[in-house]
N, C-alpha and C positions, 0 to 999 in steps of 0.2 A: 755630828759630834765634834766635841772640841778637841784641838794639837794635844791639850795637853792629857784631855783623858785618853786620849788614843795612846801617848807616852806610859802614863798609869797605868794604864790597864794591857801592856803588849808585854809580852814573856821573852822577846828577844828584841833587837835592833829594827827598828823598822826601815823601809823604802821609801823615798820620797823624788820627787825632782820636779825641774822648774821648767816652764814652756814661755816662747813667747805667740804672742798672739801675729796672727799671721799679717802681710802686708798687704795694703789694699790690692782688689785684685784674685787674689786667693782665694779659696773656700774653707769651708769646714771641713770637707775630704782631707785634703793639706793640711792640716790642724791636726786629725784625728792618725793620719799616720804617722809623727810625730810622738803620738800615745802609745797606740793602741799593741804596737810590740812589750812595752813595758809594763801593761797590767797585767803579764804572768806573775809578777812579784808583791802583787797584793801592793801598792801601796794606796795609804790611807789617803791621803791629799795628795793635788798637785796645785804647784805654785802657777799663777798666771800673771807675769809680768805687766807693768803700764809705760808706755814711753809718753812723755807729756808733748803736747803740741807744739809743731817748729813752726817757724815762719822764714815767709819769702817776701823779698821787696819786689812788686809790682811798679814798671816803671810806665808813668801816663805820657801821653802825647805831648803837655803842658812841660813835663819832664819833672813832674813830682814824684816822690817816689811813696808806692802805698802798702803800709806793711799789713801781710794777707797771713792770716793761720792756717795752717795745714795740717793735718790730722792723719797720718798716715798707716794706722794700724785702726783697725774694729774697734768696736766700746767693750770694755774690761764684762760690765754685765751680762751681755749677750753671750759671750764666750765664756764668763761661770756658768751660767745654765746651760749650754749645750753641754759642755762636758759633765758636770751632775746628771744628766740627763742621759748622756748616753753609756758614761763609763761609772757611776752611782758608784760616785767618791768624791769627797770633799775638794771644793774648788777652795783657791787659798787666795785672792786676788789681791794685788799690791794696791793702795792708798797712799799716794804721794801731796805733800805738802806744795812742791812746785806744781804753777799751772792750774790750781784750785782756789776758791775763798771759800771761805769758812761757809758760806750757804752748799754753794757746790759738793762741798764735801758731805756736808749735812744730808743731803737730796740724794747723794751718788750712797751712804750708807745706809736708807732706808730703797732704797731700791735693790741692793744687797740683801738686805734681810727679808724683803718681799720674797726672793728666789730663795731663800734656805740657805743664805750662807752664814757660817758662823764664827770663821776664822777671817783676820786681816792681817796683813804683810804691811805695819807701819813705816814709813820712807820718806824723809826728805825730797831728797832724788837731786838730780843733778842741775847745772846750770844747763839752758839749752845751747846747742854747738856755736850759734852766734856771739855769746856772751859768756865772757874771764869769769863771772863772778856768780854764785847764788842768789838772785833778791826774789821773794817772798812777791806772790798776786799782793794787790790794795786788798786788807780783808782776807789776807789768807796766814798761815801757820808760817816762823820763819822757824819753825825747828819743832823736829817728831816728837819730842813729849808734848806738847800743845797739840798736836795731830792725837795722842793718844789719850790727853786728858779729853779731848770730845768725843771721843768714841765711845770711852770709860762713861762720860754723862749721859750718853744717849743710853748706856746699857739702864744708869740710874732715874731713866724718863728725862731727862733735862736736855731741853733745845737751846738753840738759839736765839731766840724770841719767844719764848713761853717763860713768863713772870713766874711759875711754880711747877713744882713735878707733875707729870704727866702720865695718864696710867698706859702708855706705850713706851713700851721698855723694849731694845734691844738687848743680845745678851753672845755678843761677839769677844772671842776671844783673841787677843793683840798680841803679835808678834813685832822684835824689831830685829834692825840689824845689826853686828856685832861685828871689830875686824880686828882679826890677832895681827895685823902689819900694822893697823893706826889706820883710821881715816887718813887721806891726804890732805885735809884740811886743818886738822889738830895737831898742834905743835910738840906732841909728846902723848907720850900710848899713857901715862900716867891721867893727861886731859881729856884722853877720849874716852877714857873708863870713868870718870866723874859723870860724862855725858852720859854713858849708857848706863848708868845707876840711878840718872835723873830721868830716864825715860823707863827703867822699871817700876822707880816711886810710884811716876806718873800712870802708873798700870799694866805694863806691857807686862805678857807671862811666858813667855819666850824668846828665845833669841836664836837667829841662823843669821851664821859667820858667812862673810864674805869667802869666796874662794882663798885656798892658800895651797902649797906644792908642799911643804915642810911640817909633816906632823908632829914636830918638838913646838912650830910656833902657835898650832894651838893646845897643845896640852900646858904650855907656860900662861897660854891666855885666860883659859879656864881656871887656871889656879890662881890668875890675879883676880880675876872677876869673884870668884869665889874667897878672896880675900878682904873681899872690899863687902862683905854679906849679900850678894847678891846668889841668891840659891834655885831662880827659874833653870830649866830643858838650854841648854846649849847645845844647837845643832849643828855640824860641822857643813859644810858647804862645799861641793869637790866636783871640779871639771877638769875630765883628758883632754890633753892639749891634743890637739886632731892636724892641722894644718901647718905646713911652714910657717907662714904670715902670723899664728897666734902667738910662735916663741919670742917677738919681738911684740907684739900687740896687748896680749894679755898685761903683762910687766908695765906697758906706758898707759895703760888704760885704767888699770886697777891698783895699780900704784903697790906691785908688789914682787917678791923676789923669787927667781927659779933656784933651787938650790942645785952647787955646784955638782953632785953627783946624775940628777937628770940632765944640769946641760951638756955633760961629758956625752949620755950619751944621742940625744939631741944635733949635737954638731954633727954629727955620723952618719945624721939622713940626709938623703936627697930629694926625697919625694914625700908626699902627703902620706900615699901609703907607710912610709917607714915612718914618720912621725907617729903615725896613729895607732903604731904597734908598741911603741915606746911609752908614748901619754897614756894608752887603753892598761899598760903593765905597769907601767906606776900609781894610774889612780887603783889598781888593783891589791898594789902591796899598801898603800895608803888605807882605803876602806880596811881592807881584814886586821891594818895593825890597829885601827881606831874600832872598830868592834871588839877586841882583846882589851881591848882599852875605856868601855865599856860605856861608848855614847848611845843615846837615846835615837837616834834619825840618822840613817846617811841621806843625806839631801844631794840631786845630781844637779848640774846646772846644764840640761842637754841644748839649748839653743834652738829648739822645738827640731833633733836630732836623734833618730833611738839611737842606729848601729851601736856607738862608742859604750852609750852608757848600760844598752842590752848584753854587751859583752862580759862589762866589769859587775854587773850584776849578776848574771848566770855563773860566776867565779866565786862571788862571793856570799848569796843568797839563798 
C-alpha cells in the first residue's frame, strides 16, 4: 500500500523509522535486530537508506594511480525484500540521483517493482567524501525532480527508449526531502522552497523533513510550504542525540542548529549514557508536542539502532 493511503486511512499518528543497510561483512541477523524491537508499534513502512559508491585510488608499480569503486553496504533490493518478507511492511527504499544514469535508475526501479515495492524516497544525495562539489553520473539526474519526473513516467508506461507508452506501468508512490533549516546548498529557505514545489509539480506526494531539534522550525516550515500551495503529508523527521560525538557532529554534518535550551542541558553530560537520557527526553517532548500538533508520521532516523528510538516510542505510542 501506498505512504499516503496509509496517512488517509490511519485514525491517529503513525510510526515510521529509517534503517541503514548493514556494512559489508554483516548479516541480515544484524539488520533484523535493528527492527525487530520496534515492530511493537505497528509501523507501516520502514525507510531503507542507499549510500552511493566511494572510491579508492589504487596505486600501480608504474606508479599510476587507478581509481577503483567500492561499494560498501548490500544492494538496496535485496534488503527491501528481506525485510517485506520477514517483517510484512512496506519497504521504502531511497533512489538517489548521485552514482546512477538514467538507464540504472530505470533497471534499479523495475527490479523494485518486481519485489512489491510501492513507495520511493526520491534524493539527490550527496557529493561523495572525496569531492567539494555535487556533479551528476554522464546520463544521469542533476536534481530530484528529474529523478521524479521518471519515476512518474514509468508509473505512465513511458521508458527511456520506448518511442510510445507501454502497457507496463508501474505505480510507485514518491516521496522527497524537505528541510525546515534550508538545504546547505541553497542560499536562502525562500530558494529551497521553490525547489521543493518544483519537485512536487514534478510528482512527489510527500515529503519527510530532514532531522531538526526545534519544533517551532518546523511548524514555521510547514506554514511556509503550505503557503506557497503545496498541500502533500509532511513528515517530520526526529533523531535523539545518543553520543557525545553526535552534539558536535550532527550540527557540521547536517547543517543544522541545537537549540539553546538542549545544549544547556547537553553540556552537563559526561558520558554517552547521560547524553542518551537527555537526547532519548527531548526527542520525547518533541514527538508528543508534534502529535498535539497534529502530524501525519513520526518518522525515527534510528541509524539501524532500536534502544533510543524503542524508548521514545513506548512514551509516546
Amino acid at each position: 500500500m501506498k505512504i499516503t493511503e496509509y496517512i488517509e486511512q490511519a485514525d491517529k499518528p503513525l510510526f515510521s523509522f529509517e534503517i541503514l543497510p548493514p556494512l559489508k561483512g554483516q548479516s541480515l541477523k544484524d539488520l533484523c535486530e535493528g527492527i525487530e524491537p520496534l515492530m511493537e508499534f505497528n509501523p507501516p513502512f520502514v525507510d531503507v537508506t542507499y549510500h552511493r559508491e566511494e572510491f579508492i585510488y589504487k596505486k600501480h608499480p608504474s606508479g599510476l594511480l587507478e581509481k577503483v569503486a567500492t561499494k560498501k553496504r548490500p544492494g538496496t533490493v535485496g534488503i527491501c525484500a528481506a525485510i517485506m518478507n520477514r517483517f510484512k511492511v512496506e519497504a521504502v527504499p531511497h533512489l538517489l540521483c548521485g552514482g546512477f544514469t538514467k538507464e540504472e535508475t530505470e533497471n534499479a526501479l523495475i527490479d523494485l517493482n518486481f519485489i512489491g515495492v510501492q513507495n520511493i524516497l526520491a534524493l539527490r544525495g550527496d557529493a561523495p567524501k572525496s569531492e567539494n562539489k555535487f556533479v551528476p553520473e554522464p546520463n544521469g539526474h542533476a536534481y530530484t525532480k528529474d529523478l521524479v519526473k521518471q519515476i512518474v513516467n514509468m508509473n505512465h508506461g513511458r521508458y527511456l527508449h520506448e518511442e510510445t507508452e507501454t502497457g507496463f506501468h508501474t505505480d510507485f508512490c514518491v516521496g522527497v526531502a524537505g528541510y525546515p533549516e534550508k538545504h546547505f546548498e541553497a542560499p536562502s529557505l525562500k530558494f529551497d522552497l521553490k525547489h521543493l514545489k518544483e519537485k512536487i509539480d514534478a510528482g512527489a506526494e510527500y515529503i519527510v523533513t530532514q532531522m531538526f531539534f526545534d519544533n517551532q522550525k518546523y511548524f514555521d516550515f510547514v506554514k511556509k510550504v503550505r503557503e506557497m500551495g503545496i498541500t502533500v503529508p509532511i513528515i517530520p523527521g526526529i533523531k535523539p542525540i545518543t553520543t557525545l560525538g553526535q552534539i558536535t557532529m550532527l550540527p557540521r554534518t547536517f547543517y543544522l542548529d541545537l537549540p539553546d535550551a538542549l545544549m544547556d542541558e547537553l553540556e552537563k553530560c559526561k558520558t554517552n549514557a547521560d547524553v542518551r537520557e537527555v537526547g532519548v527526553e527531548w526527542a520525547i517532548h518533541q514527538s508528543k508536542e508534534l502529535i498535539a500538533n497534529g502530524v501525519p508520521v513520526l518518522h525515527y532516523y534510528t541509524m539501524s539502532k532500536a534502544e533510543a528510538t524503542y524508548r521514545i516510542a513506548k512514551e509516546v505510542f
